[in-house]
C-alpha positions in Angstrom: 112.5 82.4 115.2 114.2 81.3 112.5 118.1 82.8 112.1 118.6 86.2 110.0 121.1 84.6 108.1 119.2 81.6 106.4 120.4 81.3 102.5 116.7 82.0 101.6 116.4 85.3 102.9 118.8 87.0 100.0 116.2 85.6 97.6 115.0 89.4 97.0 118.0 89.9 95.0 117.4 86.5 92.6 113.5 87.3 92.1 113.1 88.7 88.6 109.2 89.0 88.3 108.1 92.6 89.0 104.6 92.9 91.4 101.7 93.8 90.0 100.7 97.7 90.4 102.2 100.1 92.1 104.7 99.1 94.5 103.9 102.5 96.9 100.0 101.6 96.8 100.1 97.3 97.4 102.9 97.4 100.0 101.1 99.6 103.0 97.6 97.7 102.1 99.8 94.4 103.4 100.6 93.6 106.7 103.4 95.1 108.3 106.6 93.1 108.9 109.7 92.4 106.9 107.9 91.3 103.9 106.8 94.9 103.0 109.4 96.3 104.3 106.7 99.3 106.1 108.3 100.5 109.2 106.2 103.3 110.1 103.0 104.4 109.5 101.7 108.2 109.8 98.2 109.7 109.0 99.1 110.5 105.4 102.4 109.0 104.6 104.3 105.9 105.8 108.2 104.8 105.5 109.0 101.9 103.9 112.5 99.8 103.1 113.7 100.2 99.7 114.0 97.0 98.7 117.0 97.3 96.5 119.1 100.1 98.7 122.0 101.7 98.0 123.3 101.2 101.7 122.1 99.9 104.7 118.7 102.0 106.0 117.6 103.3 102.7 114.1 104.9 103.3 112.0 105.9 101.2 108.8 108.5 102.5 105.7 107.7 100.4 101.9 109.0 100.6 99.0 106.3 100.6 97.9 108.9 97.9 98.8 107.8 94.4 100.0 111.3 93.2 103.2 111.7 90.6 103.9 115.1 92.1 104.4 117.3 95.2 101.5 119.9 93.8 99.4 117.2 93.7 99.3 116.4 97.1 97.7 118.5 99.9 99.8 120.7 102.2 98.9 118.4 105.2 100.5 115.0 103.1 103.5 117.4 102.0 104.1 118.8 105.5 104.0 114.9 107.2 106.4 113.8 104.4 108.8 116.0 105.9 107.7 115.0 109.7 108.4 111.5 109.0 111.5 112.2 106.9 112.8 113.4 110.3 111.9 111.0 112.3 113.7 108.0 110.2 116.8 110.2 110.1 116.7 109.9 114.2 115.6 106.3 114.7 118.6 105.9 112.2 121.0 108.3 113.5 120.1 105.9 116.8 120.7 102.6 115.6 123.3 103.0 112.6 124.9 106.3 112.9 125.5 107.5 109.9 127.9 110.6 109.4 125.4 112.2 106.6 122.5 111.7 104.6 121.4 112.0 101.1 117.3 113.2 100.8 115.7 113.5 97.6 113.0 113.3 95.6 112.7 112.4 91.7 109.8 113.5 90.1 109.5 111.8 86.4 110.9 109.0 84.6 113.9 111.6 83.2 114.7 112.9 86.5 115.5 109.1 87.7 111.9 107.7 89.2 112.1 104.2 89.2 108.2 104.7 90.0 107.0 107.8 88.5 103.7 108.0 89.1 104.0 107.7 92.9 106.0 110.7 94.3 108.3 109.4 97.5 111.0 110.7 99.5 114.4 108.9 99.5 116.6 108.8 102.5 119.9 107.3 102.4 122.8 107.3 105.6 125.9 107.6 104.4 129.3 107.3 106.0 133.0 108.1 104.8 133.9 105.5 102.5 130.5 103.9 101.7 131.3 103.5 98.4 134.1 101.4 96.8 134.8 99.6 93.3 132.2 97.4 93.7 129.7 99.9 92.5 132.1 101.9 90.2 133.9 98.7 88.3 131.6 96.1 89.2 128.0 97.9 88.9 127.5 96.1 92.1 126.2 97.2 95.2 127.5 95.6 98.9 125.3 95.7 101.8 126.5 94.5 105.5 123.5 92.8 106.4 119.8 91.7 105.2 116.9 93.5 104.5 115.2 91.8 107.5 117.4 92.3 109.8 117.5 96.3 108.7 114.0 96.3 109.0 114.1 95.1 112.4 116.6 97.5 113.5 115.0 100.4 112.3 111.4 99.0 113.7 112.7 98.6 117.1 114.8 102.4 116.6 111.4 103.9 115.4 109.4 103.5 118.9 112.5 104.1 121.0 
């Protein structure tokens, strides 16, 4: 195995090119592991990594459905949304700890969607002081470790 600290794993932040399609419908169709960031799977919704967090364990809930809005989605995919939602906040209230949570959802393009037209859940731990001048001087976010190794935490947290 190679080490979690290798200079080529921050590459993420140097890539420039944006994929092809929608980001919530090409990830899940790829195999699981830290290259598309999917840590769990459900019947009608999966948890993935967001690749650009704001802090360490930054969810995000997302239906295999392409749908830009929560009307749009059956009760079943709405209900399991929240399911899974629940379930990343334990597997990372077990491995990080966090001391509070930010959950939301941004329907539209004016409301803050980065991808509109693929509704998803964001979870982000928070903790007292997880925010500094970096982000408000610098526009600049700090994360303690790597994606990978995040994703391997949470993986291993999930079936626990």
């Amino acid at each position: 195995m190679e080490h979690l600290w290798s200079p080529w794993r921050m590459s993420y932040i140097q890539n420039t090119t944006k994929p092809e399609g929608c980001i919530f419908c090409v990830e899940p169709s790829r195999q699981d592991g830290p290259e598309n960031l999917v840590v769990y799977r459900g019947q009608w919704v999966y948890a993935i990594l967001n690749r650009y967090p704001y802090t360490s364990g930054h969810l995000m809930v997302a239906p295999y459905e392409h749908q830009a809005s929560l009307e749009a989605l059956e009760a079943t995919t709405r209900a399991e949304i929240l399911e899974v939602a629940t379930q990343a906040i334990a597997a990372l209230q077990a491995e990080y700890k966090p001391q509070g949570y930010n959950l939301g959802i941004n329907i539209g393009e004016m409301a803050g969607a980065g991808v509109a037209n693929h509704i998803h859940l964001h979870i982000v731990p928070r903790w007292g002081g997880d925010t500094n001048f970096m982000s408000t001087v610098g526009s600049t976010r700090v994360l303690p470790e790597a994606l990978e190794v995040t994703y391997w935490r949470i993986h291993k947290a999930w079936k626990r």
